[in-house]
N, C-alpha and C positions, 0 to 999 in steps of 0.2 A: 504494500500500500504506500511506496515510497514516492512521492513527489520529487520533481528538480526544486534544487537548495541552491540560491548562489550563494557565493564564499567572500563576496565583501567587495570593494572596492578595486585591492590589488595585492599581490602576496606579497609575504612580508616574512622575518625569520623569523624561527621557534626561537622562545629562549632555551638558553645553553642546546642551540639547534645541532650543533656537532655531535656531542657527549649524548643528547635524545636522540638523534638521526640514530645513530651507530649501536645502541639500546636498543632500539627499535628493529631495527637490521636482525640483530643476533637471536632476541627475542620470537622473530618469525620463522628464522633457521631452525631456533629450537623448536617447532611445534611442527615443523613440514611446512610454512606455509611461503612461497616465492611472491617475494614483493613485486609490484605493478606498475609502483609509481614512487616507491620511493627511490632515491639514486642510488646507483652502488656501491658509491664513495661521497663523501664531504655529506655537506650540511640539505634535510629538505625543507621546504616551504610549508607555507600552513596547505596550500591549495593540494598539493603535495600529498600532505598526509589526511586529509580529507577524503580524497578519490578513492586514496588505498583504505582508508574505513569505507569507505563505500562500496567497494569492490570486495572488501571480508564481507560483508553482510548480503551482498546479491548472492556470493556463493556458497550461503547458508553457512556463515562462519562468523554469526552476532557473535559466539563466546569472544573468539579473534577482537572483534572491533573493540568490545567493549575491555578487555585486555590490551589493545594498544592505548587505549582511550586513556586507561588509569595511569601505564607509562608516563602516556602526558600529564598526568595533573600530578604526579609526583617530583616532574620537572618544572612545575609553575605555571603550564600554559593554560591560560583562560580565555576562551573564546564563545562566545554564543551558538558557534555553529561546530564547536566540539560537545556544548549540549543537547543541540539539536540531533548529531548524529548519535549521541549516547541516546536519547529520547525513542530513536528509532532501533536502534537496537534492540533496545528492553520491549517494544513494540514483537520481536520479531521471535523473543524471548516471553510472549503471552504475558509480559507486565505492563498492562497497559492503566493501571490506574501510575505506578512509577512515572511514565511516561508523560504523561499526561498531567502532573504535577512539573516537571518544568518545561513543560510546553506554556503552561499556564504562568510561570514565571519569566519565559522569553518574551509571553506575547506582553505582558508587561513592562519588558526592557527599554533600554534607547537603541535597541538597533532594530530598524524599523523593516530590515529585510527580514532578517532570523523571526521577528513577532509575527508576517505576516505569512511564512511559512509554516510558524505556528499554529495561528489561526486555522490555516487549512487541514493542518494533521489533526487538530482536537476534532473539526469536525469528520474526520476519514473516523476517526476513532469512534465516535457518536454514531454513526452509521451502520461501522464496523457490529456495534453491540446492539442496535435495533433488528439489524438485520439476525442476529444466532438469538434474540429474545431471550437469555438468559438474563439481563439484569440492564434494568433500565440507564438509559445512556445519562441522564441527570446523574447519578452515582459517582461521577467522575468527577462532576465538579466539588466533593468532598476531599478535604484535603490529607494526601498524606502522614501528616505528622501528625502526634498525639499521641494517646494510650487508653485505651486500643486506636487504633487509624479508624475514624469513622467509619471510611469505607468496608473494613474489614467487619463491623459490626453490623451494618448492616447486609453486607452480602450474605452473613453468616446466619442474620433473621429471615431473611429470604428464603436460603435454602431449609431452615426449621419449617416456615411455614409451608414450603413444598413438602417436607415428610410428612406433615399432619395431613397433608391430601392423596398421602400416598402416592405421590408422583417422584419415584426413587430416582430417572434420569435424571430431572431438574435439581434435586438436590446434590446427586454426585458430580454434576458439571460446574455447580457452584462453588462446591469445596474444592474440585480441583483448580476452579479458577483464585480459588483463598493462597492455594499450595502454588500455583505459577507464580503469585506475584510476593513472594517467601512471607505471607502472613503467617503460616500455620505450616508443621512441619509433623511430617509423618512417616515410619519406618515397616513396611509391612510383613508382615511375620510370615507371609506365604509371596514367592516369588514370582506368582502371576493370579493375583486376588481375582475374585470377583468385584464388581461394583456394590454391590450389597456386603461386601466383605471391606472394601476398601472405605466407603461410608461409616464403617465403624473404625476405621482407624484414623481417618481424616477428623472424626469426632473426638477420639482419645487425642490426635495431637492438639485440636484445637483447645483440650482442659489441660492443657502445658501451658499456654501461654500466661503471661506475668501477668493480666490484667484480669480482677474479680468478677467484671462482667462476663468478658468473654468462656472465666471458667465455669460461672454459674447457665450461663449460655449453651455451652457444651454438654455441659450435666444430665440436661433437661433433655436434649435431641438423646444423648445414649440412652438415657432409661426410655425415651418415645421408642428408638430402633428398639432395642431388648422386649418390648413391649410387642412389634408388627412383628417382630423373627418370632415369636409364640405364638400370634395370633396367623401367623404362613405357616406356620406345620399342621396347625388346628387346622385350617383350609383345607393344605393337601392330603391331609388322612383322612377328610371326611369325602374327598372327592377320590380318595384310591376306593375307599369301598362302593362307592357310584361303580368304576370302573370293574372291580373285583366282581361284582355281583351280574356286571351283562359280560361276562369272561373276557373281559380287554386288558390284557398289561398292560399296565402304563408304562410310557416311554417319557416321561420329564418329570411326572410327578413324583416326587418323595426322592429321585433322583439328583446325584451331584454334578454341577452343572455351571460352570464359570461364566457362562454367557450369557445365563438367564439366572432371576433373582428369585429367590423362594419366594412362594405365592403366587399372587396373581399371573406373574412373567410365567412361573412352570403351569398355570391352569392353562393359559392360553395358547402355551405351545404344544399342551395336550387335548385342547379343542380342536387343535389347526388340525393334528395328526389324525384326530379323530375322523372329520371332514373327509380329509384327503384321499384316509380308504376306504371312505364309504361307511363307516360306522356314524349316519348323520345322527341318526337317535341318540346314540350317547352321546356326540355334540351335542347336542341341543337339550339332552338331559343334564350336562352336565353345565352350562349358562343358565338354566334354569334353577340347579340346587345351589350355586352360586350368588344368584337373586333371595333362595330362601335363605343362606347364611346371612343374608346382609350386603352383602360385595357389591360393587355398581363401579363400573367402567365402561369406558368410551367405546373399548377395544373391546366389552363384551357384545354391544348392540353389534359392533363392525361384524360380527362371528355371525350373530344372530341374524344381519342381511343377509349372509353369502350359503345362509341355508335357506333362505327364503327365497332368492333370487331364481332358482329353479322351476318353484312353485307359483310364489306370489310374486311377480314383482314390482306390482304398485306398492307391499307392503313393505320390500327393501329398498326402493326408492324414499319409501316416507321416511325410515328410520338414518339412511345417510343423507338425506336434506337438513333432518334433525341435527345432523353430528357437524356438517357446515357452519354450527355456531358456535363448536368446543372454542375452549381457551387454547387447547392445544394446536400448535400450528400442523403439527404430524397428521394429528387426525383430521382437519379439516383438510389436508392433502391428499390423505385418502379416500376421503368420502368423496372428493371432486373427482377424484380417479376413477371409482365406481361408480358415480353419475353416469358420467362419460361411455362408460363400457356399456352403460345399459343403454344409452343412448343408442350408439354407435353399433350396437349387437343387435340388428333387425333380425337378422338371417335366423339366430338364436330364438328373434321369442316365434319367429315365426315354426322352426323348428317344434317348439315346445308345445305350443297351441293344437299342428297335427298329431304327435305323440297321443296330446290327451282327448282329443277328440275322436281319435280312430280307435283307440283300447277301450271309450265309454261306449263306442256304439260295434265292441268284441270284433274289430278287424285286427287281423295280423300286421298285414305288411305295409299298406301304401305311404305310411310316412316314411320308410326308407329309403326312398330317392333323392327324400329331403340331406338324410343322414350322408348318403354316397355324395350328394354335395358338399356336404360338409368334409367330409375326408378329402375330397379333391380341393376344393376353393383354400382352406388352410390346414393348422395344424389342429387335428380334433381333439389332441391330448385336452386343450384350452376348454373345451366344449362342457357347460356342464350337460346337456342332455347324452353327450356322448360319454359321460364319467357315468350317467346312469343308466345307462342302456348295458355298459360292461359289468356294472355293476351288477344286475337283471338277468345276466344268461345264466340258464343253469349249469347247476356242478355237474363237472365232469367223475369217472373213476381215476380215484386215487388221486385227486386233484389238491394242492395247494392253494389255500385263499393267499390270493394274488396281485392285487388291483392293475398290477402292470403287465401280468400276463393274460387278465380278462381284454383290456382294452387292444394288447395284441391279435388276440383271438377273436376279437370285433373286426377290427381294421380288415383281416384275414375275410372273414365273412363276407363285407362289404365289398371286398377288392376281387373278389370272387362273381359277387350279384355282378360288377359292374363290369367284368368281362362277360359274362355270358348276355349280357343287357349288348353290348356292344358285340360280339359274334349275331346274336337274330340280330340288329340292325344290318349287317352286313350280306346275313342269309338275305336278309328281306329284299336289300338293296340290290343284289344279281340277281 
């Protein structure tokens, strides 16, 4: 998000430019990194050593820039737009309230170029954060310094009030946003956490810090989490015997699983599976005893369209119209994506319509033309009438429940009709 920075007037020498130049040099040798722009010998410029901070941080080497940066201020050099490039490093380094603190003291300055490229990166920055809608871009103008940093207390209220809505991504995006900009310091005791695992440790570092707020702050969110990790096992054992009792193993639930967070995250990813192979009932049974525990998510109604959509689909249409008004931007993404498809999916309900008009009035076949269109025009795996039509053929001997070797042995069938359909056309045609 880097902007052009000019460098001032005209270049001029570092102090003690020699003894820095030659620091600077050594210091890059030592780390692998071949300088750009600084000379090889004798003294560099400011502009000089500007480009080569510039040139570590395009090629994703802000630790570099901000490492030769401090060289400099250890040799006395001060310059506006040696802050500005420190500004943009820490930018590039996910510390953006840092940054953003003496950007707000250049645009303050007397150098009225470094202020007015100021000006411009607060608002990249502003934007930067409306757009990922983790934490409102006003935030920034909270200053740095203090105890606790304002900032750090509020973002860290934020993320509380996300756990109490059970919206676990938002809260672990915000602590890790605590953890980029070194509010809040955390050592995890497993070497690739879960987010639900790391949330509680992003919590324990936050009751480290010096300040009684922020530990009375913290205290509260761990005994909340300790609180949801009881109240997600309760869930998922009450939804294993759901499962246990229509003979489905479960595949997430009760399940260890780094990707997914106890609870709701494994209910849902054992809805999906559910769906997928045709066990819709226990989907649907199992968003339904979900509703009876209490439970209520965005992503339950979403599960609830995509069984309905087969059958009813003014009724999934209603339910992700409905969902176009979440808080959440994921989910209103989705529901506009499934608008769309029902939109855009003529062929499908027309499909649908024949299925069920020709089985209420006991004919076999004549919607299958529809079908062998369907295999020809795209891919029918997509198809739910074609998910359920595989779904529908009877067991073979000795056969394995299959979902991917039903819908093979559909395709088979259909690719079959549709030669002998096309031989009598050809009879017909000689």
């Amino acid at each position: 998000m880097d902007i052009d920075c000019p460098f001032g007037p005209a270049p001029f020498m570092l102090p003690q430019a020699d003894r820095l130049s030659e620091t600077l040099r050594r210091h890059c040798a030592l780390v692998g990194w071949q300088p750009r722009h600084l000379p090889a010998q004798g003294a560099a410029t400011e502009p000089q050593l500007l480009e080569e901070l510039i040139d570590c941080r395009e090629a994703e080497r802000a630790d570099l820039s901000l490492e030769l940066i401090k060289i400099a201020d250890l040799a006395g050099w001060q310059s506006p737009w040696l802050e500005d490039n420190r500004a943009r490093a820490l930018v590039h380094q996910q510390q953006s309230w840092r940054a953003a603190a003496i950007w707000r003291k250049l645009q303050a300055g007397e150098d009225s170029g470094a202020a007015a490229a100021a000006v411009k990166m607060l608002s990249l920055v502003r934007e930067q954060f409306d757009e990922q809608g983790v934490v409102e871009p006003e935030l920034l103008e909270l200053a740095e310094e203090g105890s606790p940093p304002p900032a750090l207390q509020a973002v860290l209220q934020q993320a509380l009030n996300h756990q109490r809505s059970t919206t676990a991504p938002q809260t672990h995006r915000l602590l890790k946003l605590a953890q980029q900009q070194g509010w809040i310091k955390a050592s995890p005791s497993d070497p690739e956490p879960s987010s639900w695992q790391e949330i509680q440790e992003l919590w324990r570092g936050a009751q480290q810090h010096p300040d009684p707020t922020i530990q009375s702050l913290a205290t509260d969110a761990l005994e909340l989490h300790n609180h949801q990790s009881r109240e997600a096992a309760e869930l998922e054992n009450q939804l294993i015997q759901s499962c246990l009792q229509a003979g489905w193993p479960p595949r997430h639930l009760g399940q260890t699983d780094r990707k997914a967070n106890p609870g709701m995250d494994r209910v849902l990813l054992e809805i999906v599976a559910c769906r997928e192979c045709g066990a819709s009932l226990l989907s649907q049974r199992l968003i339904q005893r979900c509703h009876e525990l209490g439970c209520s998510s965005p992503w339950l109604e979403d599960n609830a369209a995509r069984l309905l959509q087969g059958s009813d689909r003014q009724a999934a249409r209603t339910i992700w119209q409905h969902l176009l008004n979440s808080d959440d931007p994921e989910v209103r993404n989705t529901a506009a994506q499934a608008l769309g498809h029902l939109v855009n999916d003529e062929q499908e309900a027309l499909l649908l319509e024949a299925i069920t008009a020709t089985r209420e009035q006991g004919q076999q076949r004549p919607w299958r033309p529809l079908l062998r269109q369907r295999l020809l025009e795209r891919d029918g795996s997509t198809s739910p009438s074609w998910r359920r039509e595989a779904i529908q053929l009877p067991m073979q001997a000795g056969e394995a429940w299959d979902l991917h070797l039903r819908r093979h042995r559909l395709a088979q069938q259909l690719a079959r009709e549709q030669l002998e359909l096309l031989e009598q056309q050809l009879l017909g045609a000689s």
